[in-house]
Backbone as CSV, one residue per row, in Angstrom:
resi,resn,N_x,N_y,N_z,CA_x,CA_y,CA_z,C_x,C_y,C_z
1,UNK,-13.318,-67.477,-48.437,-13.861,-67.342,-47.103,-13.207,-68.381,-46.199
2,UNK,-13.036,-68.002,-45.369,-11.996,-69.033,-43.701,-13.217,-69.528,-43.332
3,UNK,-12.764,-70.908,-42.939,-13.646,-71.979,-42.193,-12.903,-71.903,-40.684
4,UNK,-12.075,-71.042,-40.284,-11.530,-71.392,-39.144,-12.768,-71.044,-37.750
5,UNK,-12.449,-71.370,-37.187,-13.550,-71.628,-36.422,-13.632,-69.760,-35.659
6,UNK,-12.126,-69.204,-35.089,-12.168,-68.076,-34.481,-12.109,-66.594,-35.558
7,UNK,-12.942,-67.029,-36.934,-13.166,-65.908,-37.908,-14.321,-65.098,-37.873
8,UNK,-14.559,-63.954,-37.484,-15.189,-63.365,-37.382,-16.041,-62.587,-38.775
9,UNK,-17.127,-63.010,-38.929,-18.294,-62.393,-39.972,-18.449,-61.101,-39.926
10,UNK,-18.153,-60.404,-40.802,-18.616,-59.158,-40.371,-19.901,-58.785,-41.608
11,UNK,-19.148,-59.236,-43.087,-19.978,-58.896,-44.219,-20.864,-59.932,-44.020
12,UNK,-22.528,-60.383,-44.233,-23.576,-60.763,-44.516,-24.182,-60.871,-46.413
13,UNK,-24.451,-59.837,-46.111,-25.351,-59.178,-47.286,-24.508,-58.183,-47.976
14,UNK,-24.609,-57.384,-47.457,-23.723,-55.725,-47.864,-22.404,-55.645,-47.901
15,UNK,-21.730,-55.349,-48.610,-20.133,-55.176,-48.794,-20.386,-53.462,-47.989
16,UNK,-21.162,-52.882,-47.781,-20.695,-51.078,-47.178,-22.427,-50.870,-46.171
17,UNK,-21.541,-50.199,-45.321,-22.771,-49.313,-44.781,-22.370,-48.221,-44.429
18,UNK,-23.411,-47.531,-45.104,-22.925,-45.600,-45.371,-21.543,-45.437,-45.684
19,UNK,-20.734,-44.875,-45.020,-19.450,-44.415,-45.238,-18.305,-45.906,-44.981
20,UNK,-18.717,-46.675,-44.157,-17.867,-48.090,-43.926,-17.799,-48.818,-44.828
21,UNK,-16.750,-49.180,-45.366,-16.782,-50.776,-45.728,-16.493,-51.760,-45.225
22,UNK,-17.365,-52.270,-45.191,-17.275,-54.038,-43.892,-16.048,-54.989,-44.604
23,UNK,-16.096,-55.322,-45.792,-14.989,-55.842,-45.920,-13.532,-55.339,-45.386
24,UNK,-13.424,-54.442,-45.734,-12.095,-53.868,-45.235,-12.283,-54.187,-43.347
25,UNK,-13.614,-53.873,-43.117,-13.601,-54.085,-41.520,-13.166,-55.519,-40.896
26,UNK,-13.637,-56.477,-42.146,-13.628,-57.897,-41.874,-12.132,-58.319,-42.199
27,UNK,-11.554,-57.566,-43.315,-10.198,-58.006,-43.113,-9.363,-57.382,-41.624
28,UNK,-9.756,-56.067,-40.911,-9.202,-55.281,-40.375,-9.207,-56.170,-38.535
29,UNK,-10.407,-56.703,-38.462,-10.683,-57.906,-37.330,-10.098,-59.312,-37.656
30,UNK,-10.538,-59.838,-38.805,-9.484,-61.233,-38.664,-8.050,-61.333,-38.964
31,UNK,-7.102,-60.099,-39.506,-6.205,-60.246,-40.264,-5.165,-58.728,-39.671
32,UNK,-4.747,-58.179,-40.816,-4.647,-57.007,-40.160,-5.313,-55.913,-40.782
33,UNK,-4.974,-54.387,-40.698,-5.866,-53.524,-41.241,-5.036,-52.856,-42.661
34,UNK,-6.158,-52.863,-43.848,-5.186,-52.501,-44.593,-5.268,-51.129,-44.857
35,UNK,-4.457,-50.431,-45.476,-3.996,-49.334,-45.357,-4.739,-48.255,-45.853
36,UNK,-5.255,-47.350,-45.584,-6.199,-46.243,-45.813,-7.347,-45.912,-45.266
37,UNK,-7.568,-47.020,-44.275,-8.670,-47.439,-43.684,-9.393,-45.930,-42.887
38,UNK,-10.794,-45.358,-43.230,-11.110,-44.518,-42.327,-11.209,-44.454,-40.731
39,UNK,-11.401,-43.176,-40.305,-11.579,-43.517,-38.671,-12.982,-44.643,-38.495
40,UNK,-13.877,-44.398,-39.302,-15.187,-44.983,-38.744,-14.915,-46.250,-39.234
41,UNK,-14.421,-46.762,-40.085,-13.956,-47.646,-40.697,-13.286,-48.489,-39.267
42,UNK,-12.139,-48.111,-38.831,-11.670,-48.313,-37.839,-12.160,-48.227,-36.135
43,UNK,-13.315,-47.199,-35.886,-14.040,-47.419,-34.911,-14.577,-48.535,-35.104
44,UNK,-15.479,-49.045,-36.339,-16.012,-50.085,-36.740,-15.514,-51.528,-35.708
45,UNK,-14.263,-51.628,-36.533,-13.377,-52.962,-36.154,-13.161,-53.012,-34.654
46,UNK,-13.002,-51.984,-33.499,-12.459,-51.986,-32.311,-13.597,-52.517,-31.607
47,UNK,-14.547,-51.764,-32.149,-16.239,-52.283,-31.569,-16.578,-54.158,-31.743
48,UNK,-16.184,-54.415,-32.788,-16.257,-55.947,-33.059,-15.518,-56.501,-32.694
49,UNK,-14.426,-56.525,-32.305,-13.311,-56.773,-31.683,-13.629,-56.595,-30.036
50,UNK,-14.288,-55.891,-29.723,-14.306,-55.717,-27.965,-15.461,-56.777,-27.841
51,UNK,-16.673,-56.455,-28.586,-17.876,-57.834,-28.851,-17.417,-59.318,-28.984
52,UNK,-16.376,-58.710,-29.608,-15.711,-60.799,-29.436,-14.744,-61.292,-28.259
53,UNK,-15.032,-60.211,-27.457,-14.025,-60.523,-25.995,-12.896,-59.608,-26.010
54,UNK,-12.353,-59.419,-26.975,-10.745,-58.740,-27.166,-11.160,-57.712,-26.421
55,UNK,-10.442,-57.712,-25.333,-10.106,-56.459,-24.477,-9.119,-55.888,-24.061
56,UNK,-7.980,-56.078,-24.545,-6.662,-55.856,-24.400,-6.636,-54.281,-25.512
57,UNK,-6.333,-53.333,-24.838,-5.766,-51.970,-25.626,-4.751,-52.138,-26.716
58,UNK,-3.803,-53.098,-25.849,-2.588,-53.010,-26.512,-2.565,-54.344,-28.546
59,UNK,-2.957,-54.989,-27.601,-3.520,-56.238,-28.799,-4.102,-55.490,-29.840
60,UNK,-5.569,-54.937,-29.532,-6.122,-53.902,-30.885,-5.426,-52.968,-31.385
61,UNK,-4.376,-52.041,-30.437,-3.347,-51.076,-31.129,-2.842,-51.779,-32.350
62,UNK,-2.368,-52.699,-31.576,-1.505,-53.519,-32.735,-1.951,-54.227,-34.339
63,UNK,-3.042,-54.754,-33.958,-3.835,-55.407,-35.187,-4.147,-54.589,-35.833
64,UNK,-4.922,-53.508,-35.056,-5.458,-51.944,-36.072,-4.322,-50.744,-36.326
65,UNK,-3.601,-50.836,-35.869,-2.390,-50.088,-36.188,-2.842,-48.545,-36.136
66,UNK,-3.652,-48.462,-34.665,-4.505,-47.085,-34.007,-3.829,-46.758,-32.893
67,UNK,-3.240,-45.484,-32.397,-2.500,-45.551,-30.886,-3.770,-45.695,-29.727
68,UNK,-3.432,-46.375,-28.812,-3.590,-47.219,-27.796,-4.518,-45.847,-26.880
69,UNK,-3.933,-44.774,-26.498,-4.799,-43.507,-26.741,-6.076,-43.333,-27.062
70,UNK,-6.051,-43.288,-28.560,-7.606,-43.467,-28.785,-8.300,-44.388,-29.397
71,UNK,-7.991,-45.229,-28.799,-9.006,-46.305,-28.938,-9.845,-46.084,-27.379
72,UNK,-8.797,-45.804,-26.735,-9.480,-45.790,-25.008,-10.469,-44.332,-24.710
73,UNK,-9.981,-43.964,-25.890,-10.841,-42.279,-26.106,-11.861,-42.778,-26.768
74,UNK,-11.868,-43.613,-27.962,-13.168,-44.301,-28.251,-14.177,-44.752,-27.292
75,UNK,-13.284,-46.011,-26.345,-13.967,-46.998,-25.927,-13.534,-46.996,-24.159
76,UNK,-13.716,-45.893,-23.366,-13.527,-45.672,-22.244,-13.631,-46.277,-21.346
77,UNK,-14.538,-47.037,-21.142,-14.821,-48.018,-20.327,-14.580,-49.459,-20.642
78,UNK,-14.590,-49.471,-21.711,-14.484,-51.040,-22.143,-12.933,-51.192,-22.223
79,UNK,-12.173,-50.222,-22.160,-10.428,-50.535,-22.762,-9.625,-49.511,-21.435
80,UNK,-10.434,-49.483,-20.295,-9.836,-48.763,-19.411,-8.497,-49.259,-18.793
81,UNK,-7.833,-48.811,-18.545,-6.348,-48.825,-17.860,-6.667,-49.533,-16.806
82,UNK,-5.872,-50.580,-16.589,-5.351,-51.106,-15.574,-5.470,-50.616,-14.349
83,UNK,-6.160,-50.629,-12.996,-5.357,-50.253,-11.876,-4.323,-50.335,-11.344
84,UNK,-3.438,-49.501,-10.566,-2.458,-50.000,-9.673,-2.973,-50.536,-8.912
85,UNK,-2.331,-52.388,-8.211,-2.530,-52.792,-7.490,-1.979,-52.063,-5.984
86,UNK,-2.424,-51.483,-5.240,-2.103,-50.999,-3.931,-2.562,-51.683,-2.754
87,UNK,-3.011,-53.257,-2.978,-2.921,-54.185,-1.617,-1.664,-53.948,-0.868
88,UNK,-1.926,-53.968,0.292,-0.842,-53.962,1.593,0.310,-55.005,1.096
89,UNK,1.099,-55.199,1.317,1.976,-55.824,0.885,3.220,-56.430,2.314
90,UNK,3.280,-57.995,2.184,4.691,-58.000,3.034,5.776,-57.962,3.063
91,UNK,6.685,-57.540,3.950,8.028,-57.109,3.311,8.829,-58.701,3.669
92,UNK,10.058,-58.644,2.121,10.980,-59.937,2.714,10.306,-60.532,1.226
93,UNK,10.226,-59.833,-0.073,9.855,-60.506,-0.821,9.935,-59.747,-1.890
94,UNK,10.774,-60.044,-3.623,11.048,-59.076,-4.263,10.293,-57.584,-4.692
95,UNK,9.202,-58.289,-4.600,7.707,-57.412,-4.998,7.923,-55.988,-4.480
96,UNK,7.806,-57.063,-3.280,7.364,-55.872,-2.033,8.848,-54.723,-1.954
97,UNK,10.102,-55.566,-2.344,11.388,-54.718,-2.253,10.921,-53.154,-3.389
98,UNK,10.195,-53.539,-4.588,9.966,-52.638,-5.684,9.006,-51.592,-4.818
99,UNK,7.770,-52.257,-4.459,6.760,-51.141,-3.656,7.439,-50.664,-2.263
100,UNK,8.034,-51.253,-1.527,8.779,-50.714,-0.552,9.704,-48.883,-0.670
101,UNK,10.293,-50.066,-2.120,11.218,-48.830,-2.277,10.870,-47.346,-2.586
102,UNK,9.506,-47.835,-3.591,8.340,-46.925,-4.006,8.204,-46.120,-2.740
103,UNK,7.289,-46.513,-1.581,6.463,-45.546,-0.766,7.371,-45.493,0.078
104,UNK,8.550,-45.445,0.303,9.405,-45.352,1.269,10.626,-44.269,0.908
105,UNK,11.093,-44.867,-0.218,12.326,-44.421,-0.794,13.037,-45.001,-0.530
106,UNK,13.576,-45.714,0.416,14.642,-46.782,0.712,13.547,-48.239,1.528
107,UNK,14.101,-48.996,0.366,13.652,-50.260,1.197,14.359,-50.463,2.864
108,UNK,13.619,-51.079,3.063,13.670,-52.064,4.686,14.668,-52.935,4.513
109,UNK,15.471,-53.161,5.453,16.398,-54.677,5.201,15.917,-55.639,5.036
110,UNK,14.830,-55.734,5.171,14.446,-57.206,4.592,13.475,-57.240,3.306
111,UNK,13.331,-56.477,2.751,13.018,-56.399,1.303,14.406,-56.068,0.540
112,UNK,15.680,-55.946,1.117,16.932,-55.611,0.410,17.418,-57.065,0.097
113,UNK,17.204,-57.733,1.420,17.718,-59.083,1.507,17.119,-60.052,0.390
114,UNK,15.942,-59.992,0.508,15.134,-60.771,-0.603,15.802,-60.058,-1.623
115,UNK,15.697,-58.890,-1.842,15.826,-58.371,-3.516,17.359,-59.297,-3.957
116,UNK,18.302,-59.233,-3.123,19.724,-59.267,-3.379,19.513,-60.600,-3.500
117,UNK,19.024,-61.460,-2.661,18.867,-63.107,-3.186,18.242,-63.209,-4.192
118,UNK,17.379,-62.645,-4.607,16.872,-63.369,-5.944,18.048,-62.540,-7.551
119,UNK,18.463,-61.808,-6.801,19.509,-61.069,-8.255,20.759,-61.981,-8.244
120,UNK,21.212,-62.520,-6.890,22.383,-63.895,-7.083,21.607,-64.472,-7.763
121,UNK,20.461,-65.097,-7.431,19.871,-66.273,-8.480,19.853,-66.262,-9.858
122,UNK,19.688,-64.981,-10.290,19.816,-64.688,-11.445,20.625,-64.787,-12.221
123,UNK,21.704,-64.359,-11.717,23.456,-63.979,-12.146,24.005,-65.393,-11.824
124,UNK,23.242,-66.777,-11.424,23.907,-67.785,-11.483,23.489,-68.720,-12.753
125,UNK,22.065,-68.279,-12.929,21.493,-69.012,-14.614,22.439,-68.758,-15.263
126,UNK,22.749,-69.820,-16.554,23.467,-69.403,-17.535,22.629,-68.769,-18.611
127,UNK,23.339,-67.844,-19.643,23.145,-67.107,-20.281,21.392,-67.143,-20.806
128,UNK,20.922,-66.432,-21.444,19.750,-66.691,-22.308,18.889,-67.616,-21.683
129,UNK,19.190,-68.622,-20.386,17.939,-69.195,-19.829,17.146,-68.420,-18.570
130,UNK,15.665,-68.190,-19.577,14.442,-67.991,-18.789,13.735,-69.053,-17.823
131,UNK,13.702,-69.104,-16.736,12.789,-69.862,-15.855,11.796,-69.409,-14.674
């Protein structure tokens, strides 16, 4: 048993309830999921996993090795998609060059200008450095 502090309990008492087995659930939340695991088995874990904060779709895809799909078909509200941000936006700034170009089709000159300065900037880093 892990003493780590962010391990999640799932077994108590019971190694199964009805068709689940919690162990497998408990490895499937702290660790990853091992292989054969049922759907309810796996609804199981997404549910304990959203209870412990995890709200990221993509994070549980991954740990549970479930497409990202239905888990959100599971858990609709709790793992809902992102909005598009559609605040007004000012132009003269790379962002805005991307949404510009979006609802426009051709950016403005001054979302071109910004775009093109920050792509020199780019093309002057040397190789492999992120900043």
């Amino acid at each position: 048993m892990s003493d780590r502090k962010d391990y999640i309990r799932v077994v108590h008492t019971s190694t199964s309830r009805g068709a689940i087995d919690l162990v497998a659930v408990e490895r499937a939340v702290n660790e990853t999921a091992p292989e054969g695991m049922t759907g309810l088995e796996l609804h199981e874990a997404t549910r304990i996993l959203i209870g412990a904060g995890v709200t990221s779709a993509t994070l549980i895809s991954t740990q549970l090795r479930v497409p990202v799909a239905t888990l959100r078909g599971w858990f609709p509200v709790e793992l809902a998609a992102r909005s598009v941000d559609n605040s007004p936006y000012v132009c003269g700034t790379p962002r805005a060059y991307r949404l510009c170009r979006r609802d426009n089709g051709r950016p403005c000159p001054d979302c071109r200008a910004a775009n093109s300065a920050k792509d020199r900037e780019y093309r002057k880093r040397p190789m492999g450095l992120v900043a």
